[in-house]
TIRO-2110 file (N, C-alpha, C; in Angstrom, 1 decimal):
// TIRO-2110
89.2, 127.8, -79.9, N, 1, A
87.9, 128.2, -80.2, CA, 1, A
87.7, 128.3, -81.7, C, 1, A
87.0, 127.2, -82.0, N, 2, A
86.8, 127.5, -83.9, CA, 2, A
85.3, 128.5, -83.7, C, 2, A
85.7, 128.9, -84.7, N, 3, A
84.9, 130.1, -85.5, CA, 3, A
84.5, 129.6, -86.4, C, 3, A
82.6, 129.8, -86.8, N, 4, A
82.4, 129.1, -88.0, CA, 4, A
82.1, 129.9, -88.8, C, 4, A
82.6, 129.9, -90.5, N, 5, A
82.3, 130.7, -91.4, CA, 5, A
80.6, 131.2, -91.7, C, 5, A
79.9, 130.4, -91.4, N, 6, A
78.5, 130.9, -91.8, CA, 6, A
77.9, 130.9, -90.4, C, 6, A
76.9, 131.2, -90.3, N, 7, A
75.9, 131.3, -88.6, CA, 7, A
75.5, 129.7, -88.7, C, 7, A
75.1, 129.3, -87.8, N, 8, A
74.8, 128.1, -87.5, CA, 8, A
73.4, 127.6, -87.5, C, 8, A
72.7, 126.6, -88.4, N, 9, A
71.4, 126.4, -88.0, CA, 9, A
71.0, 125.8, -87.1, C, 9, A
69.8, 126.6, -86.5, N, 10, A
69.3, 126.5, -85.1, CA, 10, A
67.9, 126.6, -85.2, C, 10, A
66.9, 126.5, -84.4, N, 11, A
65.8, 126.7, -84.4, CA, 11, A
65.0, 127.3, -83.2, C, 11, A
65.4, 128.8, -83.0, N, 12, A
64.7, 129.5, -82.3, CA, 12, A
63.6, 129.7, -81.8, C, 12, A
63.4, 129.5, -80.4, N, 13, A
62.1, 129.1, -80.0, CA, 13, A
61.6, 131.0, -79.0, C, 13, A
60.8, 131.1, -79.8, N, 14, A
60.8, 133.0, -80.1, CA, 14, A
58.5, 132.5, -79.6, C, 14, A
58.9, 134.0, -79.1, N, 15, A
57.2, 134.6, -78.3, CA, 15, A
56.7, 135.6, -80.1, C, 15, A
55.7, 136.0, -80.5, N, 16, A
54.7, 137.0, -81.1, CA, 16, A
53.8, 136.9, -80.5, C, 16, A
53.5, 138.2, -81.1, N, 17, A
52.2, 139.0, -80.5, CA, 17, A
51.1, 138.4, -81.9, C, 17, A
50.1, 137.7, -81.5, N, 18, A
49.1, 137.3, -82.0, CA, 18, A
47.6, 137.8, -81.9, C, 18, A
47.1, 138.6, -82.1, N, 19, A
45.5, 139.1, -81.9, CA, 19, A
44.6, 138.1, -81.8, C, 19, A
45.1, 136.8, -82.3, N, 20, A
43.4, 135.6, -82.3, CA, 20, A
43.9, 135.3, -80.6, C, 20, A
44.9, 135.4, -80.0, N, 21, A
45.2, 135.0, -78.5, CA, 21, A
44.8, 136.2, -77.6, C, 21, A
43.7, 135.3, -77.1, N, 22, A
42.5, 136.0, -75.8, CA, 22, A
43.5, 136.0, -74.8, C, 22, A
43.2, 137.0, -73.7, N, 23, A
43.6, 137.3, -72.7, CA, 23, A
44.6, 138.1, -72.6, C, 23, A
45.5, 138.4, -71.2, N, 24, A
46.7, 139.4, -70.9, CA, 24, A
47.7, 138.9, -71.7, C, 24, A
48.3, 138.2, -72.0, N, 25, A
49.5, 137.7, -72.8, CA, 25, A
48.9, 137.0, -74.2, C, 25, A
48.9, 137.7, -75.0, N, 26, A
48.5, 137.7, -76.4, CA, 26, A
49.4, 137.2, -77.4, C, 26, A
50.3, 136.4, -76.5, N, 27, A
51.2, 136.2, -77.7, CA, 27, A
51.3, 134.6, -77.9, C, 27, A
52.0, 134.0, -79.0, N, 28, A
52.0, 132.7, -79.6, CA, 28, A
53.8, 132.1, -79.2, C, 28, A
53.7, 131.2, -79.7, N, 29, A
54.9, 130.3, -79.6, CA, 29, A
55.5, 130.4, -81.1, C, 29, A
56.9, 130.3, -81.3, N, 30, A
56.9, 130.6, -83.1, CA, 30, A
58.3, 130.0, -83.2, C, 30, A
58.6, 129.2, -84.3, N, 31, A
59.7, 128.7, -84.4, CA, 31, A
60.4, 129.7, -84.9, C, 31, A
61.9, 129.6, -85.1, N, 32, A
62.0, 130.9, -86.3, CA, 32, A
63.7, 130.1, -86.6, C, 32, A
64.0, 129.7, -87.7, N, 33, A
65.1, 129.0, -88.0, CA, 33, A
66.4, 130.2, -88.1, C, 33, A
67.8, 130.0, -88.2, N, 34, A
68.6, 130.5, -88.8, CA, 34, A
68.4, 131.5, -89.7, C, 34, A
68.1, 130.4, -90.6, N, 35, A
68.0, 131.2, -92.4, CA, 35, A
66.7, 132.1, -92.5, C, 35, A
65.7, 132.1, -92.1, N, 36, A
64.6, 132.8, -92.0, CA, 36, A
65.4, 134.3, -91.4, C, 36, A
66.2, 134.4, -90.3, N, 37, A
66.8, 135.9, -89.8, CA, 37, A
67.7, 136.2, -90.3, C, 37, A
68.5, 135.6, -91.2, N, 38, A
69.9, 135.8, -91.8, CA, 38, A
70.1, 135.9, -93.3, C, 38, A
68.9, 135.1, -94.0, N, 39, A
69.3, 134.9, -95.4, CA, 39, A
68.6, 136.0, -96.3, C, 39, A
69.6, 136.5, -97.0, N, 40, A
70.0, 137.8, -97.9, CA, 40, A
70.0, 139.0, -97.0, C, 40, A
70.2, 139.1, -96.1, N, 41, A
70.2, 140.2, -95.4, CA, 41, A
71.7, 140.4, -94.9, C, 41, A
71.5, 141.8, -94.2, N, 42, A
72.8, 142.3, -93.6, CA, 42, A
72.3, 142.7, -92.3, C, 42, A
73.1, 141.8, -91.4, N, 43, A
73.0, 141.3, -90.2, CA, 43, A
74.2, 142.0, -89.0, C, 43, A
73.8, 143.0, -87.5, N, 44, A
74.7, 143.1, -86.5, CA, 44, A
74.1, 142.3, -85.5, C, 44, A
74.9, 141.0, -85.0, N, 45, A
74.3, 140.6, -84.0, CA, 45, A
75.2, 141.0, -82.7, C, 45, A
74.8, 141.3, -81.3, N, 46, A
75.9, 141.2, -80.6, CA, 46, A
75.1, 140.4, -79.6, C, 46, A
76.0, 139.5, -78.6, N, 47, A
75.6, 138.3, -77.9, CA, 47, A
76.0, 138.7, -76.4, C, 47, A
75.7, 138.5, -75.2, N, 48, A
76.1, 139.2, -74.1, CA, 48, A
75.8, 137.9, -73.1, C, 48, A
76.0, 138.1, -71.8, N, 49, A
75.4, 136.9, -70.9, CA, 49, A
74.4, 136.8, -70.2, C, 49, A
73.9, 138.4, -70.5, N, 50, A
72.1, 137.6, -69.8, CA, 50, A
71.4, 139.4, -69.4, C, 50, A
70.1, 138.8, -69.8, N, 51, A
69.2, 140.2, -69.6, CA, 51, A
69.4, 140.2, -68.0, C, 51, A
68.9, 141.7, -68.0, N, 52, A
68.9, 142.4, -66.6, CA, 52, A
70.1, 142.1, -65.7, C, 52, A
71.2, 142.0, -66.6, N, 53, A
72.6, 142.3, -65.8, CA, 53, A
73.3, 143.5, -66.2, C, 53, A
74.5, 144.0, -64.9, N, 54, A
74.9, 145.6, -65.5, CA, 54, A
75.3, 145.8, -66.2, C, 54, A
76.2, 145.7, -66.6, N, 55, A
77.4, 145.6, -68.2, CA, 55, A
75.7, 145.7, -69.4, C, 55, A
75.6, 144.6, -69.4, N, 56, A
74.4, 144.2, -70.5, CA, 56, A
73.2, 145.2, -70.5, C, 56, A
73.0, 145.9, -69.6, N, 57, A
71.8, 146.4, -69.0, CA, 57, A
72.0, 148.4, -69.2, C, 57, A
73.5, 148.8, -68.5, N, 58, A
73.6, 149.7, -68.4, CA, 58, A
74.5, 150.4, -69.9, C, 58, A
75.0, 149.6, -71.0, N, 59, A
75.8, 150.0, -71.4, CA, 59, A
76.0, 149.0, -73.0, C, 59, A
75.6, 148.0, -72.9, N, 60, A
76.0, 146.9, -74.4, CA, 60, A
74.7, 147.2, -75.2, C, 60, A
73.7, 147.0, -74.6, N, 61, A
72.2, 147.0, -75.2, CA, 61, A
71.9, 148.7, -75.7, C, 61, A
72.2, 149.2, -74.2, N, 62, A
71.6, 150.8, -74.8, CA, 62, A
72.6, 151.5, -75.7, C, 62, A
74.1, 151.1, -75.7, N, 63, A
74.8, 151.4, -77.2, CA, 63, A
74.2, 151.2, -78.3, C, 63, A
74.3, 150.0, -78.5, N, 64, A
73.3, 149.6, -79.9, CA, 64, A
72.1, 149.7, -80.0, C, 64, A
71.3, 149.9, -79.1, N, 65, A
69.8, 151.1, -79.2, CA, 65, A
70.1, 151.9, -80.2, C, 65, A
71.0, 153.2, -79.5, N, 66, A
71.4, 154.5, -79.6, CA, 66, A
71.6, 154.6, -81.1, C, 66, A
72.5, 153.7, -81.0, N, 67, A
73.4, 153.8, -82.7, CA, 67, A
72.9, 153.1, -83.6, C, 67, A
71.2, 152.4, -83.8, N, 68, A
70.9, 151.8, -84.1, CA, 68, A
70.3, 152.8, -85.9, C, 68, A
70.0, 154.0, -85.4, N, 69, A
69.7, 154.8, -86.6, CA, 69, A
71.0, 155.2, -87.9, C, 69, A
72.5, 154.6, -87.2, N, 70, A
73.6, 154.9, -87.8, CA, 70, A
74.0, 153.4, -88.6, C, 70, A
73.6, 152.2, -88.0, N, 71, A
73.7, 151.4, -88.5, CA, 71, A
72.3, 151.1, -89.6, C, 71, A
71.3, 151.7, -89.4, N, 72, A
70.5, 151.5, -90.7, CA, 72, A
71.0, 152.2, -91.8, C, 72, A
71.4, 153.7, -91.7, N, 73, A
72.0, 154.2, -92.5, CA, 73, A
73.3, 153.7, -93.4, C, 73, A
73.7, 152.4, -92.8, N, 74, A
75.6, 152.0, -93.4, CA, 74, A
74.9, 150.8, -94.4, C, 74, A
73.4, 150.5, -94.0, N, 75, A
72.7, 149.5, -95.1, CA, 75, A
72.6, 148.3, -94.3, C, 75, A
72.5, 148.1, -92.8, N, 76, A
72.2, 147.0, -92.2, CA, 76, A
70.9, 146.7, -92.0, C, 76, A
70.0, 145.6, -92.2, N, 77, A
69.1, 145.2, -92.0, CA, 77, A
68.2, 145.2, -90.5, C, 77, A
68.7, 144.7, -89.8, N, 78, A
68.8, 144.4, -88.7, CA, 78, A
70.0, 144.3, -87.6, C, 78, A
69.5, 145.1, -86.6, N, 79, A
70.4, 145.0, -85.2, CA, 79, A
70.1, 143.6, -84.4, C, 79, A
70.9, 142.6, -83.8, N, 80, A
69.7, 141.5, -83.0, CA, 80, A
70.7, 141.6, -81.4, C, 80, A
70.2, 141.7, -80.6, N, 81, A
70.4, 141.2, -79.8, CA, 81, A
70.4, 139.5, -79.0, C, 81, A
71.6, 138.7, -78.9, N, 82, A
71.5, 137.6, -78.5, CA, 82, A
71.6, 137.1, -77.0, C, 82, A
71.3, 136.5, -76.8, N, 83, A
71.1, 135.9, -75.1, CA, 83, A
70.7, 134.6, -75.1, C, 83, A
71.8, 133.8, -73.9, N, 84, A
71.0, 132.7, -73.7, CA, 84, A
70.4, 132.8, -72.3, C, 84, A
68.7, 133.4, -73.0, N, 85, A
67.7, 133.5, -71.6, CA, 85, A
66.6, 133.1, -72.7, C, 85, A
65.3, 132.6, -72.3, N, 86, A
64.1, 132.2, -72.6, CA, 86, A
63.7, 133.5, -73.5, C, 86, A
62.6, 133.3, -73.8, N, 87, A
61.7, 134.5, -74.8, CA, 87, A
60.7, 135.6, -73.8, C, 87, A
60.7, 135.1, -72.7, N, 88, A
59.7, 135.5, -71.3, CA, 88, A
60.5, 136.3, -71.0, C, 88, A
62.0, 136.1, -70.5, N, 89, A
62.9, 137.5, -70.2, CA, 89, A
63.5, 138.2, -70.9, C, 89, A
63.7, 137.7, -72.3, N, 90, A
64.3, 138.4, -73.3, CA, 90, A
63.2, 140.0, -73.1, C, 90, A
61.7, 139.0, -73.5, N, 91, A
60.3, 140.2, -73.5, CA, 91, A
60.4, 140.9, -72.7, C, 91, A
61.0, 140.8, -71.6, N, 92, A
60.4, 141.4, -70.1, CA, 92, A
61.8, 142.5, -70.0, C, 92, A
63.0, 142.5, -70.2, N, 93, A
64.4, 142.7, -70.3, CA, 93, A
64.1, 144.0, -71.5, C, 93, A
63.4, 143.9, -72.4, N, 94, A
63.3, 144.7, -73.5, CA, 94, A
62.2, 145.7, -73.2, C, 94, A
61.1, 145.2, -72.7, N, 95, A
60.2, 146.6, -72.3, CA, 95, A
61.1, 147.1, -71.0, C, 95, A
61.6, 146.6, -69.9, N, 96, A
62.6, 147.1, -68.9, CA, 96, A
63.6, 148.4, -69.6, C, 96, A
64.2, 148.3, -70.8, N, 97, A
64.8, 148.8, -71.3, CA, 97, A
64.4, 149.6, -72.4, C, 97, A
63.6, 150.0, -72.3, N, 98, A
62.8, 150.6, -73.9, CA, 98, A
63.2, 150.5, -74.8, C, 98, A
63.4, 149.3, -75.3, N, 99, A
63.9, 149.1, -76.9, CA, 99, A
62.8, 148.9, -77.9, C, 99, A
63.2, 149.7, -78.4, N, 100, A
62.0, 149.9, -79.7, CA, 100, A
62.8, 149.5, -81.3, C, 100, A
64.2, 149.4, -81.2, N, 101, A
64.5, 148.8, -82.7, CA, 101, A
65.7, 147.8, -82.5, C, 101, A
66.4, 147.3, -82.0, N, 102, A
67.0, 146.2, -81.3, CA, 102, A
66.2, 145.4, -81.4, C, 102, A
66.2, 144.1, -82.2, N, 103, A
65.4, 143.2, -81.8, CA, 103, A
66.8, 142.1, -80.8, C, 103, A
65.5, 141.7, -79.8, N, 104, A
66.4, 140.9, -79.2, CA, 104, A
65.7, 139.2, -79.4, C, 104, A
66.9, 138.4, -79.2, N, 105, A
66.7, 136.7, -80.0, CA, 105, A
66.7, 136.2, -78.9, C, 105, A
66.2, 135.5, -78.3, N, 106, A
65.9, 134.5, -77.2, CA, 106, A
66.3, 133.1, -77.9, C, 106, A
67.8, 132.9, -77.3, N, 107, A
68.7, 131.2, -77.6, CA, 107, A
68.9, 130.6, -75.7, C, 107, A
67.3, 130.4, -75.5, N, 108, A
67.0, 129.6, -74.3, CA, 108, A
67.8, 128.7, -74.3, C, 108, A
68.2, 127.6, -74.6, N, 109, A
68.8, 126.7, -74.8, CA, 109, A
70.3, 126.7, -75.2, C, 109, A
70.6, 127.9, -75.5, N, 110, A
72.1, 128.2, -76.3, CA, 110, A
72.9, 127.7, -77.3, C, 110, A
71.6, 126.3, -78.2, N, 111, A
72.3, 125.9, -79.1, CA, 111, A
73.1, 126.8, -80.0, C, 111, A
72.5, 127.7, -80.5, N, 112, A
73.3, 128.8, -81.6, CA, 112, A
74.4, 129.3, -81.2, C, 112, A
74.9, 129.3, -79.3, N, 113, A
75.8, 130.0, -78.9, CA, 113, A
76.9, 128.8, -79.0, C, 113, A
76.2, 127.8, -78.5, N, 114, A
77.4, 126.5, -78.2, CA, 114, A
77.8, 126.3, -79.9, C, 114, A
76.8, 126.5, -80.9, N, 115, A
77.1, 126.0, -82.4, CA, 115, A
78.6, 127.3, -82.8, C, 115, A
78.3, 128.5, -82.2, N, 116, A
79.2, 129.1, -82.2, CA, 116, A
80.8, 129.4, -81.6, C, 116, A
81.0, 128.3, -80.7, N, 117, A
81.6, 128.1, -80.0, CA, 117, A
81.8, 129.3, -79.3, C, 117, A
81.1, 129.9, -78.5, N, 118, A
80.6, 130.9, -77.4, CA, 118, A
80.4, 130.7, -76.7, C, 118, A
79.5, 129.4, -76.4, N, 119, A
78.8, 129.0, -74.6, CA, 119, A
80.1, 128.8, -73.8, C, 119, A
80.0, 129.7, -72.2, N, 120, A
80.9, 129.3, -71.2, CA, 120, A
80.0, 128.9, -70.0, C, 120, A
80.8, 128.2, -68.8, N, 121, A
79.9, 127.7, -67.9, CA, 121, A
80.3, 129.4, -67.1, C, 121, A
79.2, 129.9, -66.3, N, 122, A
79.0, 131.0, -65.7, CA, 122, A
78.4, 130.6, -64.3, C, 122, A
78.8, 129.4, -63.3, N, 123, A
78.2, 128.8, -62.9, CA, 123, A
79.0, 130.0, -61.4, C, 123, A
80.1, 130.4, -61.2, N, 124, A
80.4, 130.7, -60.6, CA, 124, A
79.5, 132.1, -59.9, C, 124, A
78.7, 132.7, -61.1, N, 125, A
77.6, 133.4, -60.6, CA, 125, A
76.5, 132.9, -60.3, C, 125, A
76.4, 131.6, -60.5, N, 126, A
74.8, 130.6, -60.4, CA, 126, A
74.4, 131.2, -61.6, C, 126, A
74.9, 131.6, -62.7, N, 127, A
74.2, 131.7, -64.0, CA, 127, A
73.9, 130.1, -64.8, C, 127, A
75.0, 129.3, -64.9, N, 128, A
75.0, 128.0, -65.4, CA, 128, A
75.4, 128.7, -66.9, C, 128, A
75.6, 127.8, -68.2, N, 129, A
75.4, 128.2, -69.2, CA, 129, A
75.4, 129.7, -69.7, C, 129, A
76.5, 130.3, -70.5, N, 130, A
75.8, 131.5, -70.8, CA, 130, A
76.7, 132.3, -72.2, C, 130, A
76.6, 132.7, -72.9, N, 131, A
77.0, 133.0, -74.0, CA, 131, A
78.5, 134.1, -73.3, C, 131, A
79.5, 134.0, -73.9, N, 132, A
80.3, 134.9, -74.0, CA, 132, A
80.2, 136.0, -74.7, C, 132, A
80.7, 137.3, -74.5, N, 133, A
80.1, 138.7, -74.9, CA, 133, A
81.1, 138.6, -76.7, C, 133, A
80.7, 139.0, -77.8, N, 134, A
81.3, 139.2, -78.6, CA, 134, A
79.9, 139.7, -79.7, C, 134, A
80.5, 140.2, -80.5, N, 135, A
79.6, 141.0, -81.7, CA, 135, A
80.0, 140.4, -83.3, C, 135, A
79.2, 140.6, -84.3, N, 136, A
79.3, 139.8, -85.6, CA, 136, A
78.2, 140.3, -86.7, C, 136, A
79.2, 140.9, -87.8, N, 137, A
78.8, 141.3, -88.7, CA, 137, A
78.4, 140.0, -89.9, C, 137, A
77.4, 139.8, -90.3, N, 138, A
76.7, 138.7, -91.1, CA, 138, A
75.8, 139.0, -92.3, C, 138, A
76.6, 138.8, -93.8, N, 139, A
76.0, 138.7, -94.5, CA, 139, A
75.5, 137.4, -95.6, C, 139, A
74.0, 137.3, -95.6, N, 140, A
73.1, 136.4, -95.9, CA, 140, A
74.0, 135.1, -95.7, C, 140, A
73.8, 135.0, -94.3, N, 141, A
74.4, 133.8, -93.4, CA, 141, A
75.8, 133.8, -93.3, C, 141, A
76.4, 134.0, -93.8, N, 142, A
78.2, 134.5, -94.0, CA, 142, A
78.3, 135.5, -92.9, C, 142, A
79.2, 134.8, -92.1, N, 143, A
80.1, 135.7, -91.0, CA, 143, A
81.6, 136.1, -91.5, C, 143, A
81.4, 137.9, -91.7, N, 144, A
82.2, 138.5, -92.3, CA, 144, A
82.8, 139.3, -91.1, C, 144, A
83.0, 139.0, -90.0, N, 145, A
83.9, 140.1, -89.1, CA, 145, A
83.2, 139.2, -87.8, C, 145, A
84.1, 139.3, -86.6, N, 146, A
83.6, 139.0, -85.3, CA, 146, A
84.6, 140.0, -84.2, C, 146, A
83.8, 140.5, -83.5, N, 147, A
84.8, 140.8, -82.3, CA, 147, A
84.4, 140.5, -80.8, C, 147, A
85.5, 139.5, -80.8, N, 148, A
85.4, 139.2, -79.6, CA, 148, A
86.5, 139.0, -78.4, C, 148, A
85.1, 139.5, -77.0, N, 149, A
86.0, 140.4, -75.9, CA, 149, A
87.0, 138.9, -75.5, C, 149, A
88.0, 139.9, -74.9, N, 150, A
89.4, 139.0, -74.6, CA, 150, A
89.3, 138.4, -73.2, C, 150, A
90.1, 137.2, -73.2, N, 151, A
89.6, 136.6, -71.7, CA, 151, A
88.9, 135.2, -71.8, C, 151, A
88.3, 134.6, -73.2, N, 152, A
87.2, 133.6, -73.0, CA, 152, A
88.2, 132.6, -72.3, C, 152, A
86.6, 132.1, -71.1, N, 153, A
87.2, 131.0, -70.6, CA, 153, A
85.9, 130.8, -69.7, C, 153, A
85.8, 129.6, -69.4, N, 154, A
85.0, 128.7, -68.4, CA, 154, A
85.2, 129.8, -67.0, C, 154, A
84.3, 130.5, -66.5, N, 155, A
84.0, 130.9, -64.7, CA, 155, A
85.1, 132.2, -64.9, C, 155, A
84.9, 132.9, -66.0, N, 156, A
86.1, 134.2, -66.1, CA, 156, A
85.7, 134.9, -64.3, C, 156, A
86.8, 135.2, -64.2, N, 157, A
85.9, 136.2, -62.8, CA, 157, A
86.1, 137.7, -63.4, C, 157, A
86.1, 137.8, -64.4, N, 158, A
85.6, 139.4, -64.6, CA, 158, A
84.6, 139.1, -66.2, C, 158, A
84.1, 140.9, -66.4, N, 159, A
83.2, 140.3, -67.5, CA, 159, A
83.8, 141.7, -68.6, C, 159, A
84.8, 141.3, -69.5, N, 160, A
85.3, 142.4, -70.6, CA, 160, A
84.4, 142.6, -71.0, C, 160, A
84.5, 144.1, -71.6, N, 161, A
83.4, 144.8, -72.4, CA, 161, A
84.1, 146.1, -73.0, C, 161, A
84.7, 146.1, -74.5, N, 162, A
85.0, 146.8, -75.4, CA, 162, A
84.7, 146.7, -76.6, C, 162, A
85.7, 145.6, -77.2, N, 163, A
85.6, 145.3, -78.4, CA, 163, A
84.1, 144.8, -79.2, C, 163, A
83.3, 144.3, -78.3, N, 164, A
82.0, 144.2, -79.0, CA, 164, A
81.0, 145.4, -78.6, C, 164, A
80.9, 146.3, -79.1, N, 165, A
80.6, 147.4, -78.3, CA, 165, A
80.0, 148.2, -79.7, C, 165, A
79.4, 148.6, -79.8, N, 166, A
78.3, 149.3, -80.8, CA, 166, A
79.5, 150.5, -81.5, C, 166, A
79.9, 150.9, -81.0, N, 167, A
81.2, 152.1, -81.6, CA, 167, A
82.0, 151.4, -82.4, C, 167, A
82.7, 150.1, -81.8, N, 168, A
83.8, 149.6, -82.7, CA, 168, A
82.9, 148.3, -83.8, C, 168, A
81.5, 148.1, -83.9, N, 169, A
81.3, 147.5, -84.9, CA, 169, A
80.8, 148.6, -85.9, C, 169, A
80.5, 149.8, -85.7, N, 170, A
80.1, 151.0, -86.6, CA, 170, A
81.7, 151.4, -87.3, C, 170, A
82.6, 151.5, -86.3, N, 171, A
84.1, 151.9, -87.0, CA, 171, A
84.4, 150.7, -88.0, C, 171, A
84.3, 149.3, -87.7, N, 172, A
84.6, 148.6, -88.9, CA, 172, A
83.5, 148.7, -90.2, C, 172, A
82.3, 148.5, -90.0, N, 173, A
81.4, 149.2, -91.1, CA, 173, A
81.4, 150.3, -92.1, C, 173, A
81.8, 150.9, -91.0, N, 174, A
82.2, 152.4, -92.1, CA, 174, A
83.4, 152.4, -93.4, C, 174, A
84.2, 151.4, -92.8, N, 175, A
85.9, 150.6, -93.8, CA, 175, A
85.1, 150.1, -94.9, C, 175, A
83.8, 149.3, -94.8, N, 176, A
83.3, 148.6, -95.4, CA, 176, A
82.6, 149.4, -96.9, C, 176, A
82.1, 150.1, -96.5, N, 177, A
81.0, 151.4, -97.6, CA, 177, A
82.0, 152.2, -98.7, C, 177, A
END
């Protein structure tokens, strides 16, 4: 599994809320590249395998919710949440969840995960495609730390969940200050 030094360019195909858009769903289509989320900033992303699953649902997301006021404080820009699910469940996964400062990134397609060398087939759950769980500290596109859970492989039959975990990217940050 290569690791690439900088985040990969991709071109995110992301939902906004737009006011000139009439009706119940107000929102637009919006590209949003790499460098536009990454460049000069200080970046925690953590990547999981899919909204409205348990691990992801009861415990990866609402960690870095929680701790999301401790990581502003260490001087991070943004928290993101990644997923390879569309922008329709990413939305729908995030009001489910009351996230109010987590942004979460919709990589429908998983280029960014597969550019990462992250994508595993998850077919064994009928998920198809799906990001392996791991977390990554990024500054202005420079990937300076990753941790990732042990186990990667094609149809894992279990799903690790430690080392990318909102506690242990705050303990390496704190090394950092």
């Amino acid at each position: 599994m290569g690791i690439p030094k900088r985040v990969p360019e991709v071109i995110f195909k992301t939902r906004v809320r737009d006011t000139k858009v009439k009706g119940p769903n107000p929102f637009r289509w919006q590209d949003v590249k790499s460098d536009e989320i990454f460049r000069g900033k200080k970046i925690v992303l953590f990547s999981l395998p899919g909204a409205f699953t348990p691990t992801c649902s009861s415990t990866h997301l609402p960690g870095y919710e929680k701790a999301y006021g401790k990581f502003k404080k260490l001087g991070i820009d943004e928290v993101i949440c990644l997923s390879v699910n569309d922008a329709y469940v990413m939305f729908q996964w995030g009001k489910a969840q009351g996230v109010k400062n987590v942004k979460l990134l919709p990589d429908g397609s998983g280029l960014f995960t597969e550019k990462m060398g992250m994508l595993v087939k998850k077919d064994d759950l009928g998920f198809g495609k799906r990001s392996w769980r791991y977390s990554m500290y990024v500054e202005n596109g420079e990937i300076k730390k990753m941790f990732i859970e042990p186990g990667y492989k094609d149809n894992c039959p279990n799903d690790p969940f430690g080392v990318s975990s909102a506690e242990t990217m705050l303990k390496y940050l704190k090394t950092r200050v």
